[in-house]
Structures are given as structure tokens and as C-alpha cells.
C-alpha positions in Angstrom: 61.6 46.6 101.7 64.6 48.3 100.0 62.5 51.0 99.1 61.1 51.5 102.5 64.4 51.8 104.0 65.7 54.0 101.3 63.0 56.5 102.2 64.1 56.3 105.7 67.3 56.6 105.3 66.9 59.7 103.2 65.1 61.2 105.7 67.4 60.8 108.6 69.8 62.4 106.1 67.3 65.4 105.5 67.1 66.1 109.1 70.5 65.5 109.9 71.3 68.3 107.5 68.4 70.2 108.7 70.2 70.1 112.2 73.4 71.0 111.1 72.3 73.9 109.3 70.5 75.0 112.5 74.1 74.2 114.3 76.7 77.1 115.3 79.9 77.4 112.9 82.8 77.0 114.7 86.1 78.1 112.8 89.5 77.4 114.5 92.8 79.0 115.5 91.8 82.3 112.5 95.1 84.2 112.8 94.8 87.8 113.3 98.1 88.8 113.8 101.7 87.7 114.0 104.5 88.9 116.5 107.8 87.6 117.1 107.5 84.3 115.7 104.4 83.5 117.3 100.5 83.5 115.6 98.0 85.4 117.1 94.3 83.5 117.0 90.6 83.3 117.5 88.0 80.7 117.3 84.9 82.2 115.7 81.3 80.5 116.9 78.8 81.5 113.7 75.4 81.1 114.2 73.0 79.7 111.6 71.4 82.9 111.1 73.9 85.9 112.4 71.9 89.2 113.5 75.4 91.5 113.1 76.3 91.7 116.4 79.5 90.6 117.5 80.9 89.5 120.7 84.1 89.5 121.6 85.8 87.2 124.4 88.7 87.3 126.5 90.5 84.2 127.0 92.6 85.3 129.8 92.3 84.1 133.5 95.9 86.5 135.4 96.2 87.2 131.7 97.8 83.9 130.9 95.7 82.7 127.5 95.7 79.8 125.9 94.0 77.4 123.3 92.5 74.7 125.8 90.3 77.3 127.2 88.4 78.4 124.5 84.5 77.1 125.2 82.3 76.5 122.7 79.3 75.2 125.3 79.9 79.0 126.4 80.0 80.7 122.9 76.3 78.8 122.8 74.7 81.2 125.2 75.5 84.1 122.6 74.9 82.2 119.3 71.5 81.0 120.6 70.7 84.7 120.3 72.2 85.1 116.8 75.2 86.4 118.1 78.7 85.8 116.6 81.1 84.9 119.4 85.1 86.0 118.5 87.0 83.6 121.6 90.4 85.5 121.6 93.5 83.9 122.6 96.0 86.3 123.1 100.1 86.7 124.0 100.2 84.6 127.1 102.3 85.8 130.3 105.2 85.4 131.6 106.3 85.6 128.0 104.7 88.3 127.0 104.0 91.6 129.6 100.2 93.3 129.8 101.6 96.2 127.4 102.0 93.9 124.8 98.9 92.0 125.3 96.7 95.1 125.6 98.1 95.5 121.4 97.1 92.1 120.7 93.6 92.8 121.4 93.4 96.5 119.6 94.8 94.0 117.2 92.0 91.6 117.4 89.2 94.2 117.6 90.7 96.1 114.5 91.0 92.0 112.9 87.4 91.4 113.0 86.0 94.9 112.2 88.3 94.9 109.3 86.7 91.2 108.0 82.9 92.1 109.5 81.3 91.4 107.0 82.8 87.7 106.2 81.6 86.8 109.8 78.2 88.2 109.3 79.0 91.0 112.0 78.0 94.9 111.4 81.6 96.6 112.0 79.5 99.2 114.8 78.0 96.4 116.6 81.0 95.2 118.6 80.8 93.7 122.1 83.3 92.6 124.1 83.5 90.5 127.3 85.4 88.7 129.6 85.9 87.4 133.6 89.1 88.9 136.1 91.7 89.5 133.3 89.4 89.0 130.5 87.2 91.7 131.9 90.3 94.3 132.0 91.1 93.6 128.8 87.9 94.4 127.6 87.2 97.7 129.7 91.2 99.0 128.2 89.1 98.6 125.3 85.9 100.5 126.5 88.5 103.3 127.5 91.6 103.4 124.9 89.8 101.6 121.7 91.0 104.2 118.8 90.3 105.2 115.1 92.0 103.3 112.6 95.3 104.7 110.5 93.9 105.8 107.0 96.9 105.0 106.0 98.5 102.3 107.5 99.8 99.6 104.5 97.9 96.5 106.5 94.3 97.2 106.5 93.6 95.6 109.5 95.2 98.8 110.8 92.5 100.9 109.3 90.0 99.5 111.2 89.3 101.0 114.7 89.7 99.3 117.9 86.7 101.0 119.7 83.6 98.8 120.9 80.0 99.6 121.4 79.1 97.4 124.1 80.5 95.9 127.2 80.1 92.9 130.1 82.1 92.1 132.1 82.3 89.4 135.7 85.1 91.3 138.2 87.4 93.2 136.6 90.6 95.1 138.0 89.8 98.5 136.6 92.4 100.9 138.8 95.9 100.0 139.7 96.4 103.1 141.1 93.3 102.9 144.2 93.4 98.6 144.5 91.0 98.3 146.9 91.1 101.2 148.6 92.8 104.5 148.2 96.0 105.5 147.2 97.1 101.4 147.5 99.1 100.7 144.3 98.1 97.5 143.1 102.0 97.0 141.9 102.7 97.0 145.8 99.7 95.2 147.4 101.5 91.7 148.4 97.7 89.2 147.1 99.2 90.8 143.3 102.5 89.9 143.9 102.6 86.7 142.0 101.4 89.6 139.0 103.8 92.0 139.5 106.0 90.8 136.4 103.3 90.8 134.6 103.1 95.1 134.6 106.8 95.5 133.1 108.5 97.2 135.8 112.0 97.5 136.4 114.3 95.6 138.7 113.9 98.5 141.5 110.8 100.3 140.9 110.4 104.0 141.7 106.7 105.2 143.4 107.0 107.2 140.4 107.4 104.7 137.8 104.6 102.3 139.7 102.1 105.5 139.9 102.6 105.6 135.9 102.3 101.9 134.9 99.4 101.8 137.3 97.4 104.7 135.7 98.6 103.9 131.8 97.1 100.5 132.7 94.3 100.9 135.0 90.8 101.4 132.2 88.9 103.9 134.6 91.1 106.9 133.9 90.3 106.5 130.3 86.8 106.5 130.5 84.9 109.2 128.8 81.5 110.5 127.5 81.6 108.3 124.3 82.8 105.1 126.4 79.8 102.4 125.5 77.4 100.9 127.8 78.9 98.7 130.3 77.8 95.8 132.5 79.7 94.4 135.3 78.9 91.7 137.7 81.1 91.4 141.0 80.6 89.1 143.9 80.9 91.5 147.4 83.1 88.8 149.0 85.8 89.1 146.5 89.4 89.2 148.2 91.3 89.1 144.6 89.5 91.8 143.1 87.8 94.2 145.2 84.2 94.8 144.3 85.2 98.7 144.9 87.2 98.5 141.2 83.8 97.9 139.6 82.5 100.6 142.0 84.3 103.2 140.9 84.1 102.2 137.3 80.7 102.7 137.4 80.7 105.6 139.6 82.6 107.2 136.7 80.3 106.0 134.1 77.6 107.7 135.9 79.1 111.1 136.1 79.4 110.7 132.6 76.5 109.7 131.7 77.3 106.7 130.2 74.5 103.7 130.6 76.1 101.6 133.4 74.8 98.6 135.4 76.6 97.1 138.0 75.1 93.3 139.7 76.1 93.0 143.2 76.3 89.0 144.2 76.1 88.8 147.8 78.9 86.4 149.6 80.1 85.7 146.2 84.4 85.9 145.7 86.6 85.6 143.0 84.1 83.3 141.2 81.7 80.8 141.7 79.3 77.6 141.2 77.0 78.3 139.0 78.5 81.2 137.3 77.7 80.0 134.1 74.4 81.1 135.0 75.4 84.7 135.0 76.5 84.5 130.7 72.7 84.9 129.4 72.4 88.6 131.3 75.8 89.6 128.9 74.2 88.4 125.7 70.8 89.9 126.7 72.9 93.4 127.4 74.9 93.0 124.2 70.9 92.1 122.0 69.3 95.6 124.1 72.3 98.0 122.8 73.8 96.3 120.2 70.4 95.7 118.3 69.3 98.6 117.0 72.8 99.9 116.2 73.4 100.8 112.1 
């Protein structure tokens, strides 16, 4: 009898670990960076058997970040696919303006291409994603990513900030034409509760909102070495028109960059089910990230 159950027992054991192996890594709050007293981290989701592509998520919803919304069920869709999921949390508003938390993720990106290879990540096979804010941040990144700084004495800042892949659900992509044409997003009263957010001073000139708009808006950085990019934007959005990811991609195409944009009828600023929509960024990230070196 004893012997019986000791076999038994060893072979839950055996496929317990069997499982686990099969199981995602998660590693929590990895500091990239530190500024003004405060620690800068990620949680990395590493799957069992990482194919070098790396994926990069926003945590940022009006670009306030934090902790308690890092997902690992969401992190799942990616790892599934042998993808390494990078969920960053960045410098949170109103403490910190978007200026300073478009360096925290040149920061990040430069982070894990500097320590690639720990993760199981090829440094050129970076993609990067996020929803609303999350999906700025990650199109500045598409349009300002830069070389590293031979020369810099941290070697994080050696490492580039460019990526080679992006996807994106609704994105604000130009400040300067919100909406529709010559409205500057930094006046348009459903952005008013984000105004602070854009580092302005106390009495704005049209010239100072015209230059904050365009230094922050990712379509006037686009060019012909921008990586493929995905969006997905619901017509019925009130937040974020669905003309920003127009005319994102209507730049992309005169470039001649590979562009898709998914149009979801009657669909706003989010909605049930959206969850649904995660597989189609993995599956852009495995067709141009794949066969990268």
C-alpha cells in the first residue's frame, strides 16, 4: 500500500513540475530606472520556451500607471505564442507631466534591449503595445525611438529606444488636428480634465499650445523606417476620434510603411469583449517580428 501511494504521489509531483515548466515566468516590479526618489518598474511574463520576440506594454489608461493594473491573464495571449510580455509601469500623472513620461519609456525600451538576452528576447525584435494612452506612448516610440549614446557611462543608455513592431487599440496620435482640423487638442473642452497633463503654462499662448501639441503628437514623427503598425479604433469613439488613427495611417501609407487599420463599427472608447481583440496584436507582432535577425 505504501508503495502504491508513493508511486502516485511521485507522479502527481512529476506532472506538477511538468506543468510548471510549461507555465509563463512572471518576474515582479524589475526596476529599469530611478528618478527623483521614485523606482521605475516592469513585470516580465517569460514563456516556457521564448521565440525572441518581445512585447512591450503600456500600463497607462489618461497616462496615469500603476501597479494594480498590470494583467498577467492578458500577458497570456502573447506568451501562449512564445512571446515575452515587458508590462511597463511608468511615472504616473498628475505627478509626473507626459514629457517626463515619454523618457520613462525610451528608458524602458533602451532597459530591455540592453538586458535582451537575460529575457530570452532578440534586441531587433521589439514590439510594443498599448490601449488610449498606452497606445500613444507606444506610437512616440514608433516615431521618436533613437540610437543609443556610445558613450553614455550607464549602459542602458547605449541601447536604442526604436521598435520594430507596433499595435495599438485608439490612440491620440495628433494634438495639433484632434478630431478635425486645426482643433488643438490642448483647447478642445472633452481633454480638459488632460490639459495639466501636457506641461503648459498658467496662460498659454496659441504659440506655445501649437508646439506642445506637435512635439507630442507621434504622427509628425513618422518616417520611412517607422515599423509596421496596427491600430484598432471603434467609429463611435467620442474620446478619441477614429480620424487620429486615420491619419496615422494615411501617413504610413504615403510612406510606405506596412499599416493596417480595423475599423469596429458602433464601437467608442472601449468595449465588451475587447479582450477579444489582444490575439490579432500577438499574431501582428509573430508575422513581422518572426523572421527578424
Amino acid at each position: 500500500m505504501t508503495k502504491r501511494w508513493g508511486g502516485v504521489l511521485f507522479l502527481f509531483l512529476w506532472v506538477a513540475v511538468a506543468r510548471a515548466q510549461e507555465e509563463p515566468r512572471h518576474l515582479r516590479d524589475v526596476v529599469y530606472g530611478r528618478k527623483m526618489g521614485v523606482a521605475l518598474t516592469m513585470d516580465i511574463f517569460k514563456p516556457a520556451k521564448p521565440n525572441g520576440i518581445g512585447v512591450i506594454w503600456m500600463v497607462s489608461g489618461g497616462w496615469v500607471s500603476d501597479h494594480k493594473a498590470i494583467n498577467p491573464q492578458l500577458s497570456k495571449y502573447f506568451t501562449d505564442r512564445g512571446q515575452t510580455v515587458f508590462q511597463v509601469v511608468h511615472g504616473s500623472q498628475p505627478k509626473f507631466t507626459l514629457p517626463e513620461i515619454v523618457e520613462d519609456i525610451h528608458r524602458a525600451v533602451r532597459f530591455i534591449r540592453s538586458q535582451a538576452s537575460e529575457y530570452g528576447v532578440k534586441p531587433n525584435r521589439l514590439g510594443i503595445c498599448g490601449a488610449s494612452a498606452g497606445g500613444h506612448l507606444s506610437l512616440m516610440m514608433a516615431a521618436y525611438g533613437a540610437t543609443g549614446d556610445s558613450g553614455a557611462k550607464d549602459p542602458v543608455d547605449r541601447a536604442g529606444s526604436q521598435v520594430q513592431a507596433v499595435a495599438v487599440l485608439f490612440p491620440p496620435t495628433d494634438f495639433v488636428n484632434y478630431g478635425e482640423k486645426g482643433r488643438n487638442a490642448l483647447s478642445y473642452e472633452p481633454l480638459k480634465p488632460f490639459r495639466h497633463v501636457f506641461a503648459m503654462s498658467a496662460t498659454p499662448t496659441d504659440a506655445e499650445r501649437e508646439r506642445i501639441a506637435r512635439t507630442l503628437s507621434p504622427v509628425y514623427g513618422l518616417s520611412g523606417g517607422s515599423p509596421p503598425t496596427l491600430i484598432i479604433h471603434g467609429d463611435a469613439d467620442t474620446l478619441v476620434p477614429i480620424q487620429q488613427s486615420r491619419t496615422v495611417i494615411d501617413r504610413l501609407k504615403e510612406l510606405r510603411v506596412p499599416n493596417k487599420l480595423i475599423v469596429r463599427e458602433g464601437k467608442g472608447h472601449g468595449w465588451a469583449g475587447i479582450e477579444n481583440e489582444i490575439p490579432l496584436l500577438a499574431e501582428w507582432f509573430s508575422e513581422h517580428l518572426g523572421a527578424l535577425p
